[in-house]
N, C-alpha and C positions, 0 to 999 in steps of 0.2 A: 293805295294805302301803304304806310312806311310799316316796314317789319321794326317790332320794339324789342331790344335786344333784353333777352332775360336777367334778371336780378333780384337778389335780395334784401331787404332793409336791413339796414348796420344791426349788429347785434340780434338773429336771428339765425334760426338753421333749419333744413331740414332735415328729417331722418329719414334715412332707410331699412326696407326692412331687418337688416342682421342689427341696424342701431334701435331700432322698439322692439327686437325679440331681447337684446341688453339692457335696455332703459325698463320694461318692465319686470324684467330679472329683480330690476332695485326697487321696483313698487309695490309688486308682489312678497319679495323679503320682510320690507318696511310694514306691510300693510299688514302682515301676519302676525309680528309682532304686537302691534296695537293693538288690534282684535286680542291678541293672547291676556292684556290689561283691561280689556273690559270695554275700549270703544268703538262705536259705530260711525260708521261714514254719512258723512253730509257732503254738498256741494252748492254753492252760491254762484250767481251770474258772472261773468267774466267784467264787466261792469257795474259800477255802483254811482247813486249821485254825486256829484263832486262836493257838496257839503256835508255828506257822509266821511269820505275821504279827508277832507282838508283840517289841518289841526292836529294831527293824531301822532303823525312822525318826527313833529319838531321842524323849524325855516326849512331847513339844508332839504330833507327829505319830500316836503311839500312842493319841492323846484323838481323833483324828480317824479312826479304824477303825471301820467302817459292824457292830456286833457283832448278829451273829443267834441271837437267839433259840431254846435249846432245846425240840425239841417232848414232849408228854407234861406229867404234870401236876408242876409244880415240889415240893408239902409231902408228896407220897408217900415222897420219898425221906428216911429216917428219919435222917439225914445235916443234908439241909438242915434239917428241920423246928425242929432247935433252933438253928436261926443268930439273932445277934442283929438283927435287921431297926434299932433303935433305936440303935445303935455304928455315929457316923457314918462311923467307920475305917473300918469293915469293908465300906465299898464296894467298894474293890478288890480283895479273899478273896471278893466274893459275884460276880466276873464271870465265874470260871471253872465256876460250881456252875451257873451257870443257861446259860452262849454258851461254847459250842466251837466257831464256825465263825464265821469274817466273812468279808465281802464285799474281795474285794481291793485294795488301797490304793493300786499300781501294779504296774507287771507285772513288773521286775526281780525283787525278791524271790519270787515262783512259779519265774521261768525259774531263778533259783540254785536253787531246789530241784526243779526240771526237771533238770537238767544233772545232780545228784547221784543221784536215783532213776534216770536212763536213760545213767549214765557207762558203762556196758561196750556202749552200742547208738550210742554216739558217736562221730566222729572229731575229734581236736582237731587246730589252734585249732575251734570250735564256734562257726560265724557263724549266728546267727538273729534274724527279726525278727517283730515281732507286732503285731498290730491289734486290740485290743479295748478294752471298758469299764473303770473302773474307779472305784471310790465314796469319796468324804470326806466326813466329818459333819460339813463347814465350811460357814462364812456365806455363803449364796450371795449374790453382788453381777456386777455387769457384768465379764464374761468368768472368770468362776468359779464352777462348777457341782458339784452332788454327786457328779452321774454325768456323768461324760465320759470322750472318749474317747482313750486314748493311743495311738501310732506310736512303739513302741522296736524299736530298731537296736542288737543287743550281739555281743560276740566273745567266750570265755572260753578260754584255753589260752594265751595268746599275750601275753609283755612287751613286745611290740615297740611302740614309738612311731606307727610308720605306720598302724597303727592308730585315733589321736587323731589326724594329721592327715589318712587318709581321712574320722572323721568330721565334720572341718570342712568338706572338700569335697561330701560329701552333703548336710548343711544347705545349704552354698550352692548345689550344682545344682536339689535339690528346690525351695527359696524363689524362687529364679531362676526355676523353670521354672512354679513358680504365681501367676506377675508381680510378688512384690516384688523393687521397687529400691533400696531405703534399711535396709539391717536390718546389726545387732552380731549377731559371733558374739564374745560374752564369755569368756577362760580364764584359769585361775587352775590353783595345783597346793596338795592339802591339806599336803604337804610345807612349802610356802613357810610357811603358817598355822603347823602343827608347830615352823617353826624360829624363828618372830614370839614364841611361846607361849614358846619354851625361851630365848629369850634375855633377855625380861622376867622369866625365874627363876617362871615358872607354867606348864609344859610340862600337869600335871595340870588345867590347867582350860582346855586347847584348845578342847573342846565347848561351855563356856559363853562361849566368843572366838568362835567362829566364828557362833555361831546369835545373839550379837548386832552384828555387826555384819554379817550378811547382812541385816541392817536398816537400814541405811544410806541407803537408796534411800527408804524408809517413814516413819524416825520421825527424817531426820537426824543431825549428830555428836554435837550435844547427848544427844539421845534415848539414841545408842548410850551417850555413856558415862556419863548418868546407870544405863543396863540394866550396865554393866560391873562398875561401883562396887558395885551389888546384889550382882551375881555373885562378889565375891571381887577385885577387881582394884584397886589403891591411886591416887590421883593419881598419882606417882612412876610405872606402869605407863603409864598414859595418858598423859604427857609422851611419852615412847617411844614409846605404837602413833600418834599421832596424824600425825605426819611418815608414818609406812606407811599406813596407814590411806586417807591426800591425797596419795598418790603420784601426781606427773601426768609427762606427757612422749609420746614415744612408746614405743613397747614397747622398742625398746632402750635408750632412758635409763632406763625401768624397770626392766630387768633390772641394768642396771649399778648404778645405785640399790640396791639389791637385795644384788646380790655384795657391794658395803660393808656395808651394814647388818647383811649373813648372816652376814658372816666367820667368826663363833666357833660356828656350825653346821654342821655337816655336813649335817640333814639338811634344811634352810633351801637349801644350796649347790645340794643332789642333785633337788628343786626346782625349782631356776632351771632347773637344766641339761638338765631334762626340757622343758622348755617351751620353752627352743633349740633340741634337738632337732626336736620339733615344728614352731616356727615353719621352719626351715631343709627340713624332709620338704615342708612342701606349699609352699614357695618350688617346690622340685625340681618337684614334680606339676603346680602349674598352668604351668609353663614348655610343658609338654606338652600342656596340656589345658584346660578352661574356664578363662575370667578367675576370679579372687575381687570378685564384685559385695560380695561383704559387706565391712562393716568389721569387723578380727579385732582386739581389744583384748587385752591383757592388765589383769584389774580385781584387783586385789588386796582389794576388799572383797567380792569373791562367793566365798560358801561353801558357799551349798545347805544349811547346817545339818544335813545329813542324816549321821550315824552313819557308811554302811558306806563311804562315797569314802575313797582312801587316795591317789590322785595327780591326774592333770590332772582338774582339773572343768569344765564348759562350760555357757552361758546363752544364751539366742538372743533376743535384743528386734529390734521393726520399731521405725523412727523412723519412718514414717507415720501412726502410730495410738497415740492415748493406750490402752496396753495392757499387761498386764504380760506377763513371759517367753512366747513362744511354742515353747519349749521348753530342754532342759538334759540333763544327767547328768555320767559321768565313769569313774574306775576306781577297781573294789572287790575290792581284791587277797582281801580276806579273807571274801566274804559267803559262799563254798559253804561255809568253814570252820566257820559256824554250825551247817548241816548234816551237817558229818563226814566233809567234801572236802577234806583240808589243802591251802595251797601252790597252789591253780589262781588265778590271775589272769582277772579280767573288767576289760571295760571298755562299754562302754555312751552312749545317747543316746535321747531323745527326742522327739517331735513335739506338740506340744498341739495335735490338729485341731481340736478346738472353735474356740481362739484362732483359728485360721489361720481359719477361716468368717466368724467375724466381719470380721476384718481385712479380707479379702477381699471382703464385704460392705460395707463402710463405704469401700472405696477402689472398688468396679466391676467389679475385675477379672476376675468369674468370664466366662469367654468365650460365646457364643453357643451354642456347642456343649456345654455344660455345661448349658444352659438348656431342652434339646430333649427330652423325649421318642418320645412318638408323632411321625413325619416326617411321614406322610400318612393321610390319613383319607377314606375311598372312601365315598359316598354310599350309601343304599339306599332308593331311592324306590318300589319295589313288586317282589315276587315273583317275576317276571322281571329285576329288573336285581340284586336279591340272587342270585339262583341265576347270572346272569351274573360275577356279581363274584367268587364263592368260590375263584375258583382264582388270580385275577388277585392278592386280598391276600395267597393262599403264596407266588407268585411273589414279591411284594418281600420278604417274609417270606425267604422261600431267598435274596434277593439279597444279604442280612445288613441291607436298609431296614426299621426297626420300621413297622410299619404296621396300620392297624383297619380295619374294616367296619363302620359303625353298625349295630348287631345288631335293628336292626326299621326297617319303613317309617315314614318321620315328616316332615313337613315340613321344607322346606329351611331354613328361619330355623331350626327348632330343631335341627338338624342344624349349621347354621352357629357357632350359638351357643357348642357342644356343644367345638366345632374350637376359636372363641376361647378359651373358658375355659380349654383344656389346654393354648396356646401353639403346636397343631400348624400349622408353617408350611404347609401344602398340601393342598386338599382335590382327591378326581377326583370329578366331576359323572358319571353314566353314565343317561341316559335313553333311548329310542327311539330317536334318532337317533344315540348315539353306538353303543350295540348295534349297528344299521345298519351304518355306516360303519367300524368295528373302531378307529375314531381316538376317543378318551375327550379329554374336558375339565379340563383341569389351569388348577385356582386357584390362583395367589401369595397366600395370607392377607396378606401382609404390603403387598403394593403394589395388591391389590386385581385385577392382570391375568388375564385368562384367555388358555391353547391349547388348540389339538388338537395329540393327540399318538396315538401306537400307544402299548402296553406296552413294548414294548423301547425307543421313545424317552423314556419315562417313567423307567425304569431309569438308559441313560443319565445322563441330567440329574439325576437323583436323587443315584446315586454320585459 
């Protein structure tokens, strides 16, 4: 039998444990937050049907659905057998004969079809958030992976505004609270795009506006309106978006900007005034309540590209770290309608943990206490000081202190060693004398000191 040499699929990693005692540092952060806004956790399958999925993120996005594979044997089916395998068209008639299920693309689209199969077990508005995986068939490159993992935060039932600016405020308590200090909370409304598209007389080719110039950031203006001119859009168009496009100022010369430019929109206008709305809600709320460490932008060239947003959209960049988005969403008045929910309004966000790992890695920030597993780790030098020790590790155990017993007699150096390797700040020493005297020897790993202490001053000082 050949030995198979071990490896990873592109774009995958494992963690170990010092990286999930950090990776849930930012879940538990995250998670606490949203609970503090009033929602509860759900989770859906790591799969879904693939005509659940398809349709939803727009061409580009749909090429990137991770497709599984039907099991059983494909030429039995007297169906497929006469397909043309040699008709290079017929790639796309040959994906649903062979994958009816892929791997989920993000988690919004499941929870929309969450909400429709469980609408009579629900109460609206419908606050829930979710923590799981999710997979793209994309180029893996630094800070973008196949599988990772997203933190979405959604509401469905509910037009209200406060909504978008509660979720500005969660990005920024959560990012605040995982030590960045320099980060955009980016928004934009698909509206504004909508009224851009209908006043350059190509309302019909809003999707091919919006997905190129959410590239702006990537391939430049040039870039976008060389993609524009492909797409359907004249010079004569481009003279027009190019002043919107380079809109600068602050956000209220942008809006005012904006109201001219919109005038003969209505739905250009309804827009802006959504995003007043907005700005003016979390004015009110931080008056009350944490600062805004973030910078809140309005960008007129973020679009998310993505199909189902139909109002405010939001992007979240660190300006400490060359990185891109660390997270986004928006509102998708019409995504349960897919499903055969008419009329219920969502709105949505989410968290890119991966990103935030990195970041946080490359700036420091993860705290000490993020870095700890095992607290203390209790010697076992022979027979009698293990059968002395067994009650002593439940005790910290019950104290809520994670704590070990090296589980066999072994020399103190590899015992010591054993402590470094893991990061445990504190070993107890227990030999004859400390058995004797009921006072145990407490190591500082870290500064190298030793005490005597009893169990309950070890506690203590522990807690």
């Amino acid at each position: 039998m050949s030995v198979i040499k071990p490896s990873l699929a592109k774009g995958t990693r494992d963690f170990s444990p010092v990286e999930m005692v950090k990776r849930n540092f930012i879940y538990d952060t995250i998670k606490t937050v949203f609970r503090k806004y009033g929602y509860a956790e759900i989770q859906t399958p790591s799969f879904e049907n693939l005509s659940t999925l398809t349709g939803k993120y727009g061409d580009e996005g749909d090429k990137l659905i991770f497709k599984i594979l039907n099991s059983g044997e494909f030429l039995k089916d007297p169906k497929k057998k006469s397909f043309d395998f040699a008709d290079e068209d017929n790639s796309n008639k040959l994906i649903p004969l062979i994958s009816e299920k892929a791997l989920r693309y993000d988690l919004t689209v499941p929870f929309a079809r969450y909400v429709v199969m469980h609408q009579h077990e629900i109460t609206l508005p419908f606050k829930r958030f979710q923590v799981q995986p999710v997979w793209r068939a994309d180029r893996p490159q630094k800070g973008r992976y196949r599988e990772f993992y997203q933190c979405d935060v959604d509401v469905v039932g509910s037009e209200s505004l406060l909504n978008e600016a509660e979720f500005i405020l969660i990005y920024n308590e959560a990012l605040s609270k995982l030590g960045l200090k320099d980060f955009s909370i980016k928004i934009n409304n698909r509206k504004i795009l909508s009224g851009i598209a209908e006043i350059i007389g190509k309302p019909d080719l809003i999707i091919d506006m919006t997905v190129a110039i959410d590239k702006l950031d990537k391939i430049g203006l040039d870039g976008v309106s060389k993609e524009l001119l492909e797409r359907g859009f004249t010079e004569s168009d481009l003279e027009k978006l190019r002043p919107v496009i380079l809109l600068e100022g602050t956000n209220e010369e942008k809006l005012a900007s904006l109201k001219t430019v919109l005038a003969q929109s209505e739905t250009g206008l309804k827009g802006v005034a959504e995003i007043e709305q907005v700005f003016e809600y979390v004015e009110s709320l931080i008056s009350y309540g944490l600062p805004l460490t973030a910078k809140l932008e309005l960008d007129i060239t973020l679009a998310r590209g993505l199909n189902y947003y139909t109002g405010c959209i939001f992007e979240v960049k660190t300006n400490e770290v060359a990185m891109g988005s660390i997270g986004g969403g928006g509102r998708y008045d019409d995504l349960t309608g897919m499903f055969g929910l008419k009329d219920l309004t969502g709105v949505g966000v989410s968290f890119g943990a991966d990103r935030i790992y990195d970041v946080l890695e490359e700036l420091n920030l993860f705290p000490a206490s993020a870095e700890v597993g095992t607290k203390v780790l209790i010697s076992n030098f022979d027979e009698e000081a293990e059968k002395y020790a067994l009650p002593i590790v439940q005790q910290f155990r019950n104290a809520g202190i994670s704590a070990e017993l090296y589980p066999s007699s072994a020399k103190l150096k590899k015992q010591m060693a054993y402590a470094d390797a893991k990061n445990i700040p504190y070993v107890i020493l227990i030999g004859g004398d400390e058995i004797a005297s009921g006072e145990l020897t407490l190591k500082n790993m870290q500064s190298g000191k030793q005490k005597k202490l009893t169990v309950l001053g070890i506690l203590e000082l522990l807690k």
